[in-house]
C-alpha positions as CSV (number, residue, x, y, z in Angstrom):
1,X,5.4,-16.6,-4.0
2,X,2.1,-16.7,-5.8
3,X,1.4,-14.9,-8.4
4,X,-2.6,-14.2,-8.2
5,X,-4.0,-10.1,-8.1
6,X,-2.0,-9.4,-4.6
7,X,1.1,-11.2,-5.6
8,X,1.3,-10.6,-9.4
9,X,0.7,-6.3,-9.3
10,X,3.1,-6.5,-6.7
11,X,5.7,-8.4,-8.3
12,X,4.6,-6.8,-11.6
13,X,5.4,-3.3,-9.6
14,X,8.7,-4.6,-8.1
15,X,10.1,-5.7,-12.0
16,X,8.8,-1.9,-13.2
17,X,11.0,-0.2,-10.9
18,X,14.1,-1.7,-11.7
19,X,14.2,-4.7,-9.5
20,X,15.4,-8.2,-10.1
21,X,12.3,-10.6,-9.2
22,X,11.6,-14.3,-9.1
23,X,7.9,-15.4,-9.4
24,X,6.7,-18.2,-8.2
25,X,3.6,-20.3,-8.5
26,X,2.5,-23.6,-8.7
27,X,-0.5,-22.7,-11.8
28,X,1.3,-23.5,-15.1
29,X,-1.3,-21.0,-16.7
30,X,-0.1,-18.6,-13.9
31,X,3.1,-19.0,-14.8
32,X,3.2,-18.5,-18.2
33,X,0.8,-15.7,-18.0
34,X,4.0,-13.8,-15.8
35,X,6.7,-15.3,-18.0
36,X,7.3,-12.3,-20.3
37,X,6.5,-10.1,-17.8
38,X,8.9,-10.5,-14.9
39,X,12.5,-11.2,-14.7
40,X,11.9,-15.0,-13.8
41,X,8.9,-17.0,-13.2
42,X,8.7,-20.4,-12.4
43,X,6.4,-23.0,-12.0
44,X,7.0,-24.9,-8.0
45,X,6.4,-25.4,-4.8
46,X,6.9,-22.7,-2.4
47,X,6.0,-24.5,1.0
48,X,9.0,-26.9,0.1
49,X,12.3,-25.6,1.7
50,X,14.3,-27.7,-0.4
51,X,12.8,-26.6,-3.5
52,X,13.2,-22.9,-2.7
53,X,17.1,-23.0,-2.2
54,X,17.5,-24.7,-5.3
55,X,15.7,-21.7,-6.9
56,X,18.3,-19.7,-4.8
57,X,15.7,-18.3,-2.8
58,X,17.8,-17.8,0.1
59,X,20.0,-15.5,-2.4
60,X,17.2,-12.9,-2.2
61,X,16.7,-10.3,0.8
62,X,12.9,-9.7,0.2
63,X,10.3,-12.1,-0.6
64,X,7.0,-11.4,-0.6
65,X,4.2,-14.5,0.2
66,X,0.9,-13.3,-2.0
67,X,-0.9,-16.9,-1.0
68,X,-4.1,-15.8,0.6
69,X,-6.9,-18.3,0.0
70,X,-4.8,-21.6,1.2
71,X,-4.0,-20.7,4.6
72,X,-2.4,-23.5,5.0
73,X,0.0,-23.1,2.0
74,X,0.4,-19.4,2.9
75,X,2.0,-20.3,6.5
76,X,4.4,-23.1,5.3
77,X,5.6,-21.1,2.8
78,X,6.5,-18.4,5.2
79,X,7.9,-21.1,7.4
80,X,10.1,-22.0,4.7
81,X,11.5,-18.5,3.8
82,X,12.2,-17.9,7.9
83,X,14.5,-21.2,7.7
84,X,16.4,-20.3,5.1
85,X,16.8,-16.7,6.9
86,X,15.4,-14.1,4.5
87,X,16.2,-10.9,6.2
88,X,12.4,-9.6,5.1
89,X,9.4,-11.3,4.5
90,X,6.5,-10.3,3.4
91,X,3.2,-12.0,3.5
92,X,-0.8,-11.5,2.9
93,X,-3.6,-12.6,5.5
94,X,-7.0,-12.7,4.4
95,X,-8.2,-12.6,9.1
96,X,-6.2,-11.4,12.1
97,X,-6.2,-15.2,13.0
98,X,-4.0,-15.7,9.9
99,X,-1.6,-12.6,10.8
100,X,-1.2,-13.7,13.9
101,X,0.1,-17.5,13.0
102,X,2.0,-15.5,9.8
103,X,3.5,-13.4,12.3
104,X,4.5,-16.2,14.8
105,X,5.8,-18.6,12.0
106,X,8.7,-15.8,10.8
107,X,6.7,-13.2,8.9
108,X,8.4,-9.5,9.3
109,X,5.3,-7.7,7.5
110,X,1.8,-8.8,7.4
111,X,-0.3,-6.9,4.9
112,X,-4.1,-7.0,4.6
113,X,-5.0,-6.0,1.7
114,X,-8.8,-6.4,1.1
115,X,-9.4,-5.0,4.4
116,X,-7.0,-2.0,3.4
117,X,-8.7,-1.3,0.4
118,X,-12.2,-1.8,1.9
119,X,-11.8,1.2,4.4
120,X,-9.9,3.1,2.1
121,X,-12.8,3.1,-0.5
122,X,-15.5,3.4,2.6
123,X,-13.8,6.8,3.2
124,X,-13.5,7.8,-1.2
125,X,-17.6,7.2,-1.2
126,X,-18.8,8.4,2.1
127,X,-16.6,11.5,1.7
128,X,-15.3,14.0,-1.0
129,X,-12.0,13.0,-0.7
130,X,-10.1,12.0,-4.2
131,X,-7.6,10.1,-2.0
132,X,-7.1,8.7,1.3
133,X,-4.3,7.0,2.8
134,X,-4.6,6.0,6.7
135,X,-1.8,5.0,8.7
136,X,-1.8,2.6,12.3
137,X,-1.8,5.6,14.5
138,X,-5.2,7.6,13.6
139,X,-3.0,9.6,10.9
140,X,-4.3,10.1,7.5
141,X,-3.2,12.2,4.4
142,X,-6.1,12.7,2.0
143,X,-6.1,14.8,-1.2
144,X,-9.3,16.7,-1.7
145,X,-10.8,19.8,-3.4
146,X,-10.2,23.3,-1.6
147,X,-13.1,24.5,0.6
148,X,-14.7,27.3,-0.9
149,X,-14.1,29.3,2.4
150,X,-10.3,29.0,1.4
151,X,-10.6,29.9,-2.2
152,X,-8.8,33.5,-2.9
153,X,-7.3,33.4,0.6
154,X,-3.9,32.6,1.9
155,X,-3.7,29.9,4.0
156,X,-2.3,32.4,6.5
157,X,-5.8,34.3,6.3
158,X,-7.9,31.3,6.0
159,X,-6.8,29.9,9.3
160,X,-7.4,26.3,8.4
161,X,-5.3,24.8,10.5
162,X,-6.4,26.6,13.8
163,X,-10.0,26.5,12.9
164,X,-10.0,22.3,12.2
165,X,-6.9,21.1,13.4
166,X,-5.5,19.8,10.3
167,X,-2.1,20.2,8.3
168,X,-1.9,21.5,4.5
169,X,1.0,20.4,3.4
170,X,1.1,21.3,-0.1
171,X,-1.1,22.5,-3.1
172,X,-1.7,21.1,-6.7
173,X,-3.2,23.3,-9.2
174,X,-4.4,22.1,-12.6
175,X,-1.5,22.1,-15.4
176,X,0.7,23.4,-12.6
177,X,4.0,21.6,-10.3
178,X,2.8,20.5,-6.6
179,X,3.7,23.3,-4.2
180,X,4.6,22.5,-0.3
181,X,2.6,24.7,1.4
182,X,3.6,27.8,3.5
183,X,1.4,30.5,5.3
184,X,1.8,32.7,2.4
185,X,0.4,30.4,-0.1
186,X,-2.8,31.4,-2.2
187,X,-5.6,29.2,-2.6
188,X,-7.5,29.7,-6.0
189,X,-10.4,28.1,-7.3
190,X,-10.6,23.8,-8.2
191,X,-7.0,23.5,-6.0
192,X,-6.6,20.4,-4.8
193,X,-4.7,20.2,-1.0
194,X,-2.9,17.7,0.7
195,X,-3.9,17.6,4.0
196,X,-2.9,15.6,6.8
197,X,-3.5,15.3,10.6
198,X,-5.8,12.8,13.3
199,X,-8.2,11.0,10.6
200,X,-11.2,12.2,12.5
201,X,-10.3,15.7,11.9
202,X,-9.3,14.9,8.3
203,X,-12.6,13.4,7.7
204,X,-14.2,16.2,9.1
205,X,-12.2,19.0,6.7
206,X,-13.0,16.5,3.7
207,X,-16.7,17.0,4.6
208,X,-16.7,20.6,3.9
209,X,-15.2,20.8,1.0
């Protein structure tokens, strides 16, 4: 439901892995623009209950509620998904004050994805990290170049893990298959590791690289 940037690269995602999906929006140029693209798109009103069990809707176990702008649109559409009992429901909020009333009015998940994003780039700039991927706890996994105090060591020798506290879990070399990591492994040269642990002590690796 809603088929703007959020919405349409997920459903777009969704339809390119093999999935059945439904679009829905209430833009006719929307809705064209996703016509060839997904499985089925049509052009209605997702905050009507009615109107979504006539699409059969409630037939679906996911749904995913991309409205983000209209808050107002965003939360009776989620209100209209939780009475017809979809067993997951998905939705975006643009402020914690619109999770909150998402989560209240029958949303399971409640993404943010500009906010998401935002820290997630803070970290690519600020940093030398290729990739960075956060989770709730103070977890990350980041992907970034090997140290050169690692280079032409094993990570056995190199101590890593001891000396900041941080996980390698596995190593990519250029032209070469991804490797899961063990004590014996050799770091050479422009690797790239997959390192995970607190994000403070992530960050901190990144920096020295």
């Amino acid at each position: 439901m809603g088929l703007g940037r959020f919405g349409g690269s997920v459903a777009l995602s969704l339809s390119r892995m093999g999935h059945e999906v439904l679009g829905i929006d209430e833009s006719p140029s929307i809705v064209q623009h996703w016509a060839d693209r997904l499985t089925h798109v049509v052009e209605a009103d997702a905050t009507s209950t009615e109107t979504l069990c006539r699409l059969g809707v409630h037939e679906f176990e996911h749904a995913v509620v991309g409205v983000g702008n209209d808050v107002e649109a965003s939360v009776l559409t989620v209100l209209a998904l939780s009475e017809l009992e979809i067993p997951d429901i998905w939705a975006k909020a643009i402020s914690d004050q619109h999770g909150r009333i998402l989560e209240k009015t029958g949303a399971h998940h409640v993404v943010y994805p500009e906010a998401a994003m935002g820290r997630r780039v803070a970290h690519l700039v600020t940093g030398k990290m290729i990739d960075f991927i956060e989770f709730d706890d103070g977890f990350a996994i980041v992907k970034t170049q090997a140290p050169e105090e690692a280079t032409g060591k094993t990570l056995a020798a190199s101590s890593l893990r001891s000396k900041y506290g941080i996980t390698i879990v596995g190593v990519k070399r250029l032209q070469e298959d991804f490797t899961y990591a063990t004590p014996d492994t050799l770091v050479e040269t422009g690797d790239l590791l997959i390192v995970s642990g607190p994000t403070k002590m992530v960050e901190e690796f990144a920096a020295i690289t």
